[in-house]
LUMMIRO-373617 format. One record per residue: y, z, x of N, C-alpha, C in turn; residue in three letters; residue number from 1. Coordinates in Angstrom, 1 decimal. Each point is the difference from the previous one (the first is absolute). Layout:
// residues N
     n.c2     n.c3     n.c1    ca.c2    ca.c3    ca.c1     c.c2     c.c3     c.c1   rolo   lotor
        Y        Z        X        Y        Z        X        Y        Z        X    ala     NUM
...
// end
This chain:
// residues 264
     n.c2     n.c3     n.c1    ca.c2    ca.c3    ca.c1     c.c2     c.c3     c.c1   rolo   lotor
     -0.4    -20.9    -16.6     -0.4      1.1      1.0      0.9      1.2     -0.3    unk       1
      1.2     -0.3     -0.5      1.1      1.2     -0.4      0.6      0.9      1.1    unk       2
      0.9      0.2     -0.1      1.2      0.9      0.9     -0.6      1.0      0.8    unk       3
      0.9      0.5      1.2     -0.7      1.2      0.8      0.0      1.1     -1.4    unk       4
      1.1     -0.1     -0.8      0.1      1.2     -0.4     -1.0      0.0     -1.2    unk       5
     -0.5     -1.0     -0.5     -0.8      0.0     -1.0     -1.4      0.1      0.6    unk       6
     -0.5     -0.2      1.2     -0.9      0.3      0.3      0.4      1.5      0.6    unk       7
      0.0      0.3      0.6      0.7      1.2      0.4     -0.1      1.5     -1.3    unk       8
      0.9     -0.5     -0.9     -0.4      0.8     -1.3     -1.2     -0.4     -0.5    unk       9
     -0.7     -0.9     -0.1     -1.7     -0.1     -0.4     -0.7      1.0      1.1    unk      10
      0.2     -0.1      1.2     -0.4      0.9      1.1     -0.1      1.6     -0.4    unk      11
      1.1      0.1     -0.3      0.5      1.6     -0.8     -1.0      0.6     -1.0    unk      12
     -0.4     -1.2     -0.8     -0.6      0.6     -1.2     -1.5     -0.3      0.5    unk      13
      0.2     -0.7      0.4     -1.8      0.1      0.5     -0.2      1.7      1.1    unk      14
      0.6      0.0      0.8     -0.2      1.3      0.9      0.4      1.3     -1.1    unk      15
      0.7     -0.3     -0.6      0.6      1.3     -1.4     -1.4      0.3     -0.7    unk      16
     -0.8     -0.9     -0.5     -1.2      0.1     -0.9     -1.1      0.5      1.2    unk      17
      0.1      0.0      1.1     -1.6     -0.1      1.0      0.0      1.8     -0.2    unk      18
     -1.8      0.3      0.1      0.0      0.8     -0.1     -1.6      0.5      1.0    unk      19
      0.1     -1.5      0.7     -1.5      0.2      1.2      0.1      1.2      0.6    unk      20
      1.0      0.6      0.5      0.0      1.6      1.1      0.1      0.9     -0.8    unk      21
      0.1      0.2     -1.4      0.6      1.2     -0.5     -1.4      1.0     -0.3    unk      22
     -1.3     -0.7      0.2     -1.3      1.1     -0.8     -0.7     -0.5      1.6    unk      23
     -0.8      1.2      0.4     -1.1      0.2      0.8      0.8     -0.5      1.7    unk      24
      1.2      0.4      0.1      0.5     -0.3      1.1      0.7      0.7      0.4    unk      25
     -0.3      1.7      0.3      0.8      0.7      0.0     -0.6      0.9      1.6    unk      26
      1.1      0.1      0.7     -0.3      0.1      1.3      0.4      1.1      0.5    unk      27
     -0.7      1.1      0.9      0.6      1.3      0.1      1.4      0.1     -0.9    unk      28
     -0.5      0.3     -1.4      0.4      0.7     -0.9      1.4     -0.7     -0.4    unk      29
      0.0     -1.4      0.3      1.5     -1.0     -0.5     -0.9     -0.7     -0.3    unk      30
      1.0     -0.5     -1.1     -0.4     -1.5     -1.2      1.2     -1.1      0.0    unk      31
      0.0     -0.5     -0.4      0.5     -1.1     -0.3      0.7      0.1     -1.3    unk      32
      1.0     -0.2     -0.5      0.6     -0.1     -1.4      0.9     -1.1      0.0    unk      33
     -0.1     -0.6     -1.4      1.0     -1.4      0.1      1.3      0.5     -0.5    unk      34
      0.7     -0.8      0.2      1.5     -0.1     -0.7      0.4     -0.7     -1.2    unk      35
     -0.5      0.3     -1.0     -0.2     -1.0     -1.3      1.7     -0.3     -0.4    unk      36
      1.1     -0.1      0.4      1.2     -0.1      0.0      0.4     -0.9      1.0    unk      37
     -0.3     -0.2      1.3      0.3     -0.6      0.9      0.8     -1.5     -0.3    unk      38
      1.5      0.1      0.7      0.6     -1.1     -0.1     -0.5     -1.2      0.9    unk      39
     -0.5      0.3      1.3      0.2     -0.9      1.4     -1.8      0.7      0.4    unk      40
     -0.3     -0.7      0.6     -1.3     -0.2      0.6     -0.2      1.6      0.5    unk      41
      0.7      0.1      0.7      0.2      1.6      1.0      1.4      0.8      0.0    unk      42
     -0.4      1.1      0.0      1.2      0.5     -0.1      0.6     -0.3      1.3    unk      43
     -0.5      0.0      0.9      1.0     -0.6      1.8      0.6     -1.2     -0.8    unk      44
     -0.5     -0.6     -0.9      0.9     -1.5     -0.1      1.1      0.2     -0.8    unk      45
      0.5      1.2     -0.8      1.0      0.4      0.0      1.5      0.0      1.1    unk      46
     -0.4      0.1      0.9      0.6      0.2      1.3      0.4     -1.3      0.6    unk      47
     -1.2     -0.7      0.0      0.6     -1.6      0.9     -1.1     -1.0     -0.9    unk      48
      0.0     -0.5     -0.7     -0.4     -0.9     -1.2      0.4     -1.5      0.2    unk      49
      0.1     -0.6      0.7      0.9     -1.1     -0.3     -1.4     -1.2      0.5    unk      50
      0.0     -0.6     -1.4     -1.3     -0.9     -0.3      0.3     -1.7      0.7    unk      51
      1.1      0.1      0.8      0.1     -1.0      1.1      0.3      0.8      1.6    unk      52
     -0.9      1.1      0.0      0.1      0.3      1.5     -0.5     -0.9      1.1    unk      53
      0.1      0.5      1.1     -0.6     -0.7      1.0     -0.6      1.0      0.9    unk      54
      0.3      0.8     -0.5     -1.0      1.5      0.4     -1.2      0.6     -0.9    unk      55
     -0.9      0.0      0.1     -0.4      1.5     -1.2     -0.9      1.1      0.8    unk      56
      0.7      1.1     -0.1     -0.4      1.2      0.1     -1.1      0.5     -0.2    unk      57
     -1.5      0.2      0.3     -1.1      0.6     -0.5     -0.1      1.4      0.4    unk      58
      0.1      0.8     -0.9     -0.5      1.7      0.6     -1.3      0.4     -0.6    unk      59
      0.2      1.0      0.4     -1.8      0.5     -0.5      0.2      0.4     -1.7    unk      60
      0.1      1.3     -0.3      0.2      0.1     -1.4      1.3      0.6      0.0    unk      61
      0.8      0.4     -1.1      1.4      0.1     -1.0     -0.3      1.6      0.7    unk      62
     -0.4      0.7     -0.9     -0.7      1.7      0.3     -0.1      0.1     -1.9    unk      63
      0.3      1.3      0.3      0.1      1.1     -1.4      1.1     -0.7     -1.6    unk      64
     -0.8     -0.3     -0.8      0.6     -0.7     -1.3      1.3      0.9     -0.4    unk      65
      1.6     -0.5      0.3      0.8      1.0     -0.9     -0.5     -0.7     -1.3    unk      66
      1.0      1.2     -0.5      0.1      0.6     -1.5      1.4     -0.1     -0.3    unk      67
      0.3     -0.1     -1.4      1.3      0.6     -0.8      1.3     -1.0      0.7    unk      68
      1.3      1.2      0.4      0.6     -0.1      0.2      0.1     -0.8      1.8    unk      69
     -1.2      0.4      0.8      0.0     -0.2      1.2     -0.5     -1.6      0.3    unk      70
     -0.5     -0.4     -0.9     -0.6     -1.5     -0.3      1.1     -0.7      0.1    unk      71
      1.1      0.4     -1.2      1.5     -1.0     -0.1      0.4     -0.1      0.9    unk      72
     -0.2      1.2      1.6      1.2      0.0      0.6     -0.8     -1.2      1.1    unk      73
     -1.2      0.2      0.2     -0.4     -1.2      0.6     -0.2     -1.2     -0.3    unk      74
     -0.1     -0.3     -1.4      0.1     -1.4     -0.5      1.9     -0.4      0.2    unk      75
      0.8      0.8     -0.2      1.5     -0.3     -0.5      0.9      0.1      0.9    unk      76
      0.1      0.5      0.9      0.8      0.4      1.0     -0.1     -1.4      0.7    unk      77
      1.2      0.2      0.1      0.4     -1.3      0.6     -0.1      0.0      1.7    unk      78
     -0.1      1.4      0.9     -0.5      0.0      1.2     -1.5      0.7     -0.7    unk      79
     -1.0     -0.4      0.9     -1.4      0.9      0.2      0.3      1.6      0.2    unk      80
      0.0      0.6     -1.0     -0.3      1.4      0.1      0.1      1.0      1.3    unk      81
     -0.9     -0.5      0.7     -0.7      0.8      0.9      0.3     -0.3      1.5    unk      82
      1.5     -1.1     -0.1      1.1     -0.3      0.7      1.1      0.7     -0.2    unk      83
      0.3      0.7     -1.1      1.1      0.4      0.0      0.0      1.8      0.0    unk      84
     -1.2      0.9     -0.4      0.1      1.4     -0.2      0.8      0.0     -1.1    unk      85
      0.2     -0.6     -0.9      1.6      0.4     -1.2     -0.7      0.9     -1.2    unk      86
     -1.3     -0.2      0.3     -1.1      0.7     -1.2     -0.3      1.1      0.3    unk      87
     -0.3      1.3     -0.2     -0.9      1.1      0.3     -1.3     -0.3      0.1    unk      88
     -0.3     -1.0     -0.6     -1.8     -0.2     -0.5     -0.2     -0.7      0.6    unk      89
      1.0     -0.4      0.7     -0.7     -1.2      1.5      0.5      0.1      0.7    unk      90
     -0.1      0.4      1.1      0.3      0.7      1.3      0.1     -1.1      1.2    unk      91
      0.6     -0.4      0.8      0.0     -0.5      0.7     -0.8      0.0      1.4    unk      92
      0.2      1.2      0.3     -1.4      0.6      0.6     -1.3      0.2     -0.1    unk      93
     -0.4     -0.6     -1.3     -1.0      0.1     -0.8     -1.0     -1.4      0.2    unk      94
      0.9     -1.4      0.4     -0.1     -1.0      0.0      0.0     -1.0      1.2    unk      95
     -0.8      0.5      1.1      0.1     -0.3      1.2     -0.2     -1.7      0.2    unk      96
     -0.7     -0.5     -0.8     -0.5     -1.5      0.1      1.2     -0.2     -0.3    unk      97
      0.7     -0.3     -1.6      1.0     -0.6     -0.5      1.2      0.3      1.1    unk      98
      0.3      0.9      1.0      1.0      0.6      0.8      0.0     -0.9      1.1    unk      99
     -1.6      0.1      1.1     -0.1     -0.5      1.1      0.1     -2.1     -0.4    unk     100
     -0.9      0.3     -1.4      0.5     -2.1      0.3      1.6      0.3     -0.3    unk     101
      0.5      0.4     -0.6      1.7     -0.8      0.0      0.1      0.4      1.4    unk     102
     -0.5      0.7      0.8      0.9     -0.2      1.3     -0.6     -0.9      1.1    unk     103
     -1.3     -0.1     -0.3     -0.5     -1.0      0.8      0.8     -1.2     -0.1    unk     104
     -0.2     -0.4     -1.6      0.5     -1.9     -0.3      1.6      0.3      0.3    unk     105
      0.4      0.9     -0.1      1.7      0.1      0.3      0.3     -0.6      1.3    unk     106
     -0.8      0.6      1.2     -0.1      0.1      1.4     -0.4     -1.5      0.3    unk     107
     -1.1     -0.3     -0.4     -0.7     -1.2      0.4      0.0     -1.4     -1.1    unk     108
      0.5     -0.2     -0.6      0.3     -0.8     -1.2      1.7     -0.2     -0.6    unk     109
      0.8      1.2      0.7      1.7     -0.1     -0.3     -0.4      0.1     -1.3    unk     110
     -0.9      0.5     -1.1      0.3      0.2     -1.4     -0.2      1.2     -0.3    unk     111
      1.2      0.3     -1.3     -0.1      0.6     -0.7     -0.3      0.9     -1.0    unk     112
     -1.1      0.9     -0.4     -1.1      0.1     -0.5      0.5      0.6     -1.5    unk     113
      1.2      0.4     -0.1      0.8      0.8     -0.6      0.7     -1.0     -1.1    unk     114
     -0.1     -1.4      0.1      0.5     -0.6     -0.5     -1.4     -0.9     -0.6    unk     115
      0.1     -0.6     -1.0     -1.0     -1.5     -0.5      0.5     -0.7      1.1    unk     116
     -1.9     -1.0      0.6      0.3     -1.0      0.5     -0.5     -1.2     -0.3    unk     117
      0.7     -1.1     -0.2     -0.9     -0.9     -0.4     -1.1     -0.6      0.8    unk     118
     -0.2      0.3      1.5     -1.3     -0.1      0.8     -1.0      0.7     -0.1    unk     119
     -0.2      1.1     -0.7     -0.5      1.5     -0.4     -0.5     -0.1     -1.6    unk     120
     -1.9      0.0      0.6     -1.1      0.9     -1.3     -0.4      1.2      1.1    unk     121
     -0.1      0.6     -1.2     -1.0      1.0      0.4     -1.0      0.6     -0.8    unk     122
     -1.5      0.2      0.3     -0.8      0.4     -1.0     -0.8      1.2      0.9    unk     123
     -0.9      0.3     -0.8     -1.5      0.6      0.8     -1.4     -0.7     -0.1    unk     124
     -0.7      0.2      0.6     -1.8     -0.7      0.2     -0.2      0.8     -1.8    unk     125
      0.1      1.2      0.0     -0.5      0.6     -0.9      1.2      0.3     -0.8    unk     126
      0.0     -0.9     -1.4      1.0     -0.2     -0.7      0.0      1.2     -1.4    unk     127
     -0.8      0.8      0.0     -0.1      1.4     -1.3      0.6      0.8      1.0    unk     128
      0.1      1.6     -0.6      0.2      1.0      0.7     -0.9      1.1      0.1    unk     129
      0.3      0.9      0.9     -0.7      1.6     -0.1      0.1      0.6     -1.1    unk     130
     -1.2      1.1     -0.3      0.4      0.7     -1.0      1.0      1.2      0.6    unk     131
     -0.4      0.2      1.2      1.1      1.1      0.7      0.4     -0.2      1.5    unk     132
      0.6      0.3      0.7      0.4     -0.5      1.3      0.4     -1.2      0.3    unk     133
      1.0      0.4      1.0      0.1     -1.8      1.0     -0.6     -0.2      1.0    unk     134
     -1.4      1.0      0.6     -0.3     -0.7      1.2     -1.3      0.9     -0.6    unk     135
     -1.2     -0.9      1.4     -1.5      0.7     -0.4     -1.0     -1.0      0.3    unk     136
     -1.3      0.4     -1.0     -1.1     -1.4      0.1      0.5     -0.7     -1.1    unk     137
     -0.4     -1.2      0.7     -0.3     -0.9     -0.9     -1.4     -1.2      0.0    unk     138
      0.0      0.0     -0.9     -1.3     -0.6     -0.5     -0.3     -1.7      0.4    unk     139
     -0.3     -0.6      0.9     -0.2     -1.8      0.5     -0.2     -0.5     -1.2    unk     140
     -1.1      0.4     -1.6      0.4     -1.1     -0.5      1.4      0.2     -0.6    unk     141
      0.9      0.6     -0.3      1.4     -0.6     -0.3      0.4     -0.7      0.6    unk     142
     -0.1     -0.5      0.8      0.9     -1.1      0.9     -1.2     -1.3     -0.6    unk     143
     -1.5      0.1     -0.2     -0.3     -1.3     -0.2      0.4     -0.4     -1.0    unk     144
      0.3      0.9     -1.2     -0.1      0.0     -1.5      1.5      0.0      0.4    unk     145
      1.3     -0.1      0.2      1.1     -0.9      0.1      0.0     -0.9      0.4    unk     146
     -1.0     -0.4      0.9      0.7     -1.1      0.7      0.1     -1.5     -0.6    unk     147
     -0.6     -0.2     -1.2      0.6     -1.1     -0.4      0.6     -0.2     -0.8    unk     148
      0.8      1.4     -0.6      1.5     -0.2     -0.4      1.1     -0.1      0.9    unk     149
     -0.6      0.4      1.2      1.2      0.1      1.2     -0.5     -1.5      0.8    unk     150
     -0.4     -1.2      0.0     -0.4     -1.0      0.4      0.8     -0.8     -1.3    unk     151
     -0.4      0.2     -0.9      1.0     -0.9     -1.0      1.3      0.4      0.3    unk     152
      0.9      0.7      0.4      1.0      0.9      0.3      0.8     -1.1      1.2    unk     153
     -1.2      0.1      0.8      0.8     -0.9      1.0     -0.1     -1.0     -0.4    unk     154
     -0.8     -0.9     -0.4     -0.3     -1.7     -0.6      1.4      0.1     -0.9    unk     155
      0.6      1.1     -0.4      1.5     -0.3     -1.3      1.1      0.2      0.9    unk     156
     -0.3      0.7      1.1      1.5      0.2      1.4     -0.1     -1.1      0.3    unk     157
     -1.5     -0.6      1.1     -0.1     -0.7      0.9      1.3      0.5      1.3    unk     158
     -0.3      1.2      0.5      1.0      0.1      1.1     -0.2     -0.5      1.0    unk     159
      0.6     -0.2      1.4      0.0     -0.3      1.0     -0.6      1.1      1.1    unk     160
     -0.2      1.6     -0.2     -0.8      0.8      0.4     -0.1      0.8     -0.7    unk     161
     -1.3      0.5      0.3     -0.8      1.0     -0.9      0.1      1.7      1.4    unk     162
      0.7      0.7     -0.3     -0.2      1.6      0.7     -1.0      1.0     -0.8    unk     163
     -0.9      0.2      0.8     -0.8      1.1      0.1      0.0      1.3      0.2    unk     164
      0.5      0.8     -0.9      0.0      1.2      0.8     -1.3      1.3      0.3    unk     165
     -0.4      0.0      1.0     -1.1      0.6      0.3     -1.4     -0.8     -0.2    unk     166
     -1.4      0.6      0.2     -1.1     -0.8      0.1     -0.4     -0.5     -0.8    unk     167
      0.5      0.9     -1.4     -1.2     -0.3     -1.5      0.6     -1.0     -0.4    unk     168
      1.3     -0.3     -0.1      0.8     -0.8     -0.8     -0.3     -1.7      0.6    unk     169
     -0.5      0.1      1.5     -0.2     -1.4      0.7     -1.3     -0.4     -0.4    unk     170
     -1.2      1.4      0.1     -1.5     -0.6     -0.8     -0.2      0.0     -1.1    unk     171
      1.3      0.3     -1.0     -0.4     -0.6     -1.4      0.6     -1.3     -0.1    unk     172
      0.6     -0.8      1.1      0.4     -1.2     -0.5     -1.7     -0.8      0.1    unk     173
     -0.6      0.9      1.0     -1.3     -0.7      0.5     -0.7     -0.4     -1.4    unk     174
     -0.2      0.7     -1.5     -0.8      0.2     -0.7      0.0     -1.2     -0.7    unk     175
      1.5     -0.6     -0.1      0.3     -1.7     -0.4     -0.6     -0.6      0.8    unk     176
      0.6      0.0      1.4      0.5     -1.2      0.5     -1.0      0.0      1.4    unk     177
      0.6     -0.8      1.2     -0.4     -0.4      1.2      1.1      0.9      0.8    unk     178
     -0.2      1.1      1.0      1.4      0.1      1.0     -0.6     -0.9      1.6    unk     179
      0.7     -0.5      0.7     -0.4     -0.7      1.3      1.3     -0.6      0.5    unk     180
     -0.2     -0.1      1.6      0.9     -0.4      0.6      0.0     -1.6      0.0    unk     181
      1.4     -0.5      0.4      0.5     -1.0     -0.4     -1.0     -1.0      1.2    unk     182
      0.1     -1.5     -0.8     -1.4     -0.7      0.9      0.6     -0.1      1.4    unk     183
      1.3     -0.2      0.1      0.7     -0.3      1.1     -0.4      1.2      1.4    unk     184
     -0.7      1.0     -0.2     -0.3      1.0      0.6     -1.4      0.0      0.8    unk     185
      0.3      0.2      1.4     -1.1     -0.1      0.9     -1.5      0.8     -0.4    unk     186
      0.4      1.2     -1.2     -1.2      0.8     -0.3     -1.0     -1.0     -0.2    unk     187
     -1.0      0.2      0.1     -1.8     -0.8     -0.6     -0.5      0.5     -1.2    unk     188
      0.7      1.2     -0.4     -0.5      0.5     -1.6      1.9      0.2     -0.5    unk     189
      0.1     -0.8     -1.0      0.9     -0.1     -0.4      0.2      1.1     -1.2    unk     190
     -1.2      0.6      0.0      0.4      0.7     -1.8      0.5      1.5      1.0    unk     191
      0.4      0.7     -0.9      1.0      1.1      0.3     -1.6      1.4      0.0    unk     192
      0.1      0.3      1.3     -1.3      1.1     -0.5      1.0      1.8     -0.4    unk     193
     -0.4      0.0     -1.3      0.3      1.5     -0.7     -0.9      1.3      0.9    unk     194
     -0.8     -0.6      0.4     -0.4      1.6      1.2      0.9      0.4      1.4    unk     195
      0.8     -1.5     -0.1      1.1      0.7      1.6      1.1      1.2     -0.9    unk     196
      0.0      0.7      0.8      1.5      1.6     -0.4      0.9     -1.0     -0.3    unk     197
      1.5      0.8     -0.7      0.8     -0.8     -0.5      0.9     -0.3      0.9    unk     198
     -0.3      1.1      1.0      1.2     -0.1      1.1     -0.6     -1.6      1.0    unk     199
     -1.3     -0.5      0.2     -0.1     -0.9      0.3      0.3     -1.3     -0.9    unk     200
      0.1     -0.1     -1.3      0.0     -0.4     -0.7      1.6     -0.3      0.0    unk     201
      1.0      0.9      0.0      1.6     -0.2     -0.4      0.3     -0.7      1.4    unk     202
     -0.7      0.4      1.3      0.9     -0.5      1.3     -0.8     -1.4      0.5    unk     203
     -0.5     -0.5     -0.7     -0.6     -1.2     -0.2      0.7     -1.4      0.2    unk     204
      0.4     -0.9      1.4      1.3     -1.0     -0.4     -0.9     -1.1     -0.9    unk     205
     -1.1     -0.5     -0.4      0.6     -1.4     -0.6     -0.4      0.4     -1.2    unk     206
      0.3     -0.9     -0.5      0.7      0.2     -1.9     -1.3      0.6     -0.9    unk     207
      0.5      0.6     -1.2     -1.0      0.3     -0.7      0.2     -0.7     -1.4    unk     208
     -0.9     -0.7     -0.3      0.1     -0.6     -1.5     -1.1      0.3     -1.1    unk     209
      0.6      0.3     -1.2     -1.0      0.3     -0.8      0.0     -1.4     -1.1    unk     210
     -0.8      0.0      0.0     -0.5     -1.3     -1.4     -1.3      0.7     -1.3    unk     211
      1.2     -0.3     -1.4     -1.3      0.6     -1.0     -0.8     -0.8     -0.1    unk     212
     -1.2      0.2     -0.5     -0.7     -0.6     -0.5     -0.1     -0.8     -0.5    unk     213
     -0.5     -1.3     -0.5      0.5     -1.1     -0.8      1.2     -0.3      0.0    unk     214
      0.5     -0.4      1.7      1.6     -0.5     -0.3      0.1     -0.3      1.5    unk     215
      0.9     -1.0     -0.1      0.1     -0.6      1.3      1.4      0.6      0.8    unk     216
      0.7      0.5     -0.7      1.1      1.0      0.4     -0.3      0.8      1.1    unk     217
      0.9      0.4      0.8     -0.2      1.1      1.1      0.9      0.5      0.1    unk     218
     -0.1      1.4      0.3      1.7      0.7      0.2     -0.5      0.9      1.3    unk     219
      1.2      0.0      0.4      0.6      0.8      1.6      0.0      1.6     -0.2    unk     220
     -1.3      0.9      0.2     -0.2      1.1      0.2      0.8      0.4      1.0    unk     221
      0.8      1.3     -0.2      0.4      1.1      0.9     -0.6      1.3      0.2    unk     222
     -1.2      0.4      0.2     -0.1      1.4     -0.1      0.5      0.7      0.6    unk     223
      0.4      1.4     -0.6      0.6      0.9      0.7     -0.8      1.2      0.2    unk     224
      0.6      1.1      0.8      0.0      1.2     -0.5      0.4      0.8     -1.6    unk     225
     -0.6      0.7     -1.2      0.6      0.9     -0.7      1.3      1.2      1.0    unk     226
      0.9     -0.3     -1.0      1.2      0.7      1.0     -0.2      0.8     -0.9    unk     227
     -0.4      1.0     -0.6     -0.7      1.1     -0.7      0.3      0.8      0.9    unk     228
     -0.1      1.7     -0.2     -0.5      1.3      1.4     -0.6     -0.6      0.8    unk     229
     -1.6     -0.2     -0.8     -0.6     -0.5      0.8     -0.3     -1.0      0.9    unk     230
      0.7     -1.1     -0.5      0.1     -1.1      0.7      0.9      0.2      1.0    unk     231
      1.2      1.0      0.0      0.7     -0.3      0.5      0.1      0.8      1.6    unk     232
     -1.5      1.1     -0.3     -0.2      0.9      1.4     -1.1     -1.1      0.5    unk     233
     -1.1     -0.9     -0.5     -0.1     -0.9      0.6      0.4     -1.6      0.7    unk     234
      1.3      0.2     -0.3      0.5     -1.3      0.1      1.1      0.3      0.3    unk     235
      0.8      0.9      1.2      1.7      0.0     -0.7      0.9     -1.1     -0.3    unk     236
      1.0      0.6     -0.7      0.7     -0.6     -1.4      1.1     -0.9      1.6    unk     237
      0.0      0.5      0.9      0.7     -0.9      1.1     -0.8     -1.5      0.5    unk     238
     -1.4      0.2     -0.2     -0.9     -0.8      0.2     -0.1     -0.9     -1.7    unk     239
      0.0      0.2     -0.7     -0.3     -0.3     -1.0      1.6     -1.2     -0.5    unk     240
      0.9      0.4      0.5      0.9     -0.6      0.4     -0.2     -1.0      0.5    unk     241
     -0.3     -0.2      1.0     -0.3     -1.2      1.2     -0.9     -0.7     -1.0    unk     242
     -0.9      0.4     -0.7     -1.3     -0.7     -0.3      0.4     -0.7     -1.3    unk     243
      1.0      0.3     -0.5      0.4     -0.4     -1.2      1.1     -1.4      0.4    unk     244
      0.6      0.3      1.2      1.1     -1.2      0.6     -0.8     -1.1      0.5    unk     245
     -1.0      0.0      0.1     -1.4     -1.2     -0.5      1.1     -1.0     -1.1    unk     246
     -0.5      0.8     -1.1     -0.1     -0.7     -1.2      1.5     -0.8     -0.2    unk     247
      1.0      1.2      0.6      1.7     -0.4      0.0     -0.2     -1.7      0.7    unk     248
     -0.7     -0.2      1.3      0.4     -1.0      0.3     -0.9     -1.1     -0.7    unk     249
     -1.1      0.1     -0.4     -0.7     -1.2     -0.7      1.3     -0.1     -1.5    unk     250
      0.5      1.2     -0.5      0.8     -0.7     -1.0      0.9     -0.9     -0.1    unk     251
      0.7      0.5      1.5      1.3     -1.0      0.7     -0.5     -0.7      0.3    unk     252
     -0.8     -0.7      0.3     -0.5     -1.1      0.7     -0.2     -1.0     -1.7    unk     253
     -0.8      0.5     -0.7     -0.5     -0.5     -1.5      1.3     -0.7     -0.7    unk     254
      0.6      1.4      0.0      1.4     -0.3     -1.0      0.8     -1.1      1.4    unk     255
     -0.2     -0.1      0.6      0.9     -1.0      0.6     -0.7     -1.5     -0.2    unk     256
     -1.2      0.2      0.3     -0.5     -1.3     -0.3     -0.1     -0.3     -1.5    unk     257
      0.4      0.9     -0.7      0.0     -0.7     -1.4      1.2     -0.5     -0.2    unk     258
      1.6      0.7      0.6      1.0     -0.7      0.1     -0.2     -1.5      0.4    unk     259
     -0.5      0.0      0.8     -0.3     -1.8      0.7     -0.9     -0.7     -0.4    unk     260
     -1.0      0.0     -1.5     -0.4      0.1     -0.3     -1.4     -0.4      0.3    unk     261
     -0.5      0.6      1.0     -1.3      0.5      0.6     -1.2      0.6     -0.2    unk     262
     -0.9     -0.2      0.3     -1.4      1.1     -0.3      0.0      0.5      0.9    unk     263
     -0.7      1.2     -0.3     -0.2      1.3      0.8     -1.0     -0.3      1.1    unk     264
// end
């Protein structure tokens, strides 16, 4: 079956070679462009990568493909770039998602964001980039046409929860898999309906599980709000907080019972 990391780097080169979104998918006036260089799945996995998390991160897309010099500083830099302001070409103010999650998970998780964690992936639904900008339209099938590189992705973590950031990134888990509430749940339709708002969707108490397709696996959905601008005037980043200390206690509870050596 071979190593996370050997699968993992087979992962790489298969998503390095794909070229399904790059012709006839171009959306008020953005395309798609690959990264024929790419070391790690996503450039966000730069940032928190660690292929025994018990977290993984899903966002919507990366944005705008660097170039040159401004590539190294996000592949190499030992903090995330757009944590620190130390660049001219990456502004800290520029970077409102990368800003608002380190202070959410700081707040509600006691971590770090500034540092590698070993609990911590992070990727996007839509694993290419823009040809220009970080924010805008985007096109539904890019999320279907990743999603089963981002489904093998988890099958090589196997985390203990899967975060959602915003709507698209929760309906393209839909394009694998099954999402539905846990059987233990008084609901009578157990599958997860994608036409409730997100905000009914995030304040939701019983559990959300996704299962891919052909696999008897299930993993512990968290959806969230995107803590983006815009996420963040619909959702405040105080709220978004609370919504996230969800997840803090299912961890503590997990990681404890794995101490004792328990199932979840």
């Amino acid at each position: 079956m071979g190593s996370k990391i050997s699968r993992y780097d087979e992962l790489i080169n298969k998503v390095r070679e794909c070229h399904n979104c790059m012709t006839g998918q171009e959306t008020k006036g953005i395309k798609l462009v690959q990264d024929s260089c790419r070391s790690q799945i996503n450039l966000w996995s730069h940032w928190q990568g660690s292929l025994d998390a018990e977290i993984l991160v899903i966002g919507q897309d990366w944005g705008e493909l660097p170039t040159g010099k401004i590539m190294e500083f996000w592949t190499q830099d030992p903090v995330y770039p757009s944590l620190t302001g130390k660049h001219p070409e990456i502004p800290k103010n520029k970077f409102k998602t990368d800003n608002n999650l380190s202070d959410i998970v700081n707040k509600a998780l006691e971590i770090d964001l500034k540092e590698k964690q070993d609990i911590l992936f992070f990727t996007n639904a839509v694993l290419c980039y823009r040809d220009k900008g970080f924010t805008g339209a985007v096109n539904t099938d890019w999320f279907r046409k990743c999603q089963p590189y981002c489904a093998r992705l988890i099958e090589i973590i196997e985390p203990k929860a899967i975060v959602t950031l915003g709507y698209m990134p929760l309906r393209a888990l839909s394009h694998g898999g099954s999402l539905y509430y846990d059987e233990s749940s008084s609901k009578k339709d157990k599958s997860l309906k994608l036409s409730k708002s997100l905000r009914e969707i995030v304040d939701e108490t019983d559990p959300l599980y996704y299962r891919p397709d052909e696999s008897k696996q299930k993993y512990r959905i968290f959806p969230m709000y995107h803590c983006g601008s815009w996420g963040a005037k619909a959702r405040p980043i105080d709220m978004q907080v609370k919504d996230w200390a969800r997840l803090n206690k299912f961890i503590k509870k997990h990681l404890n019972h794995e101490q004792h050596g328990e199932g979840v």
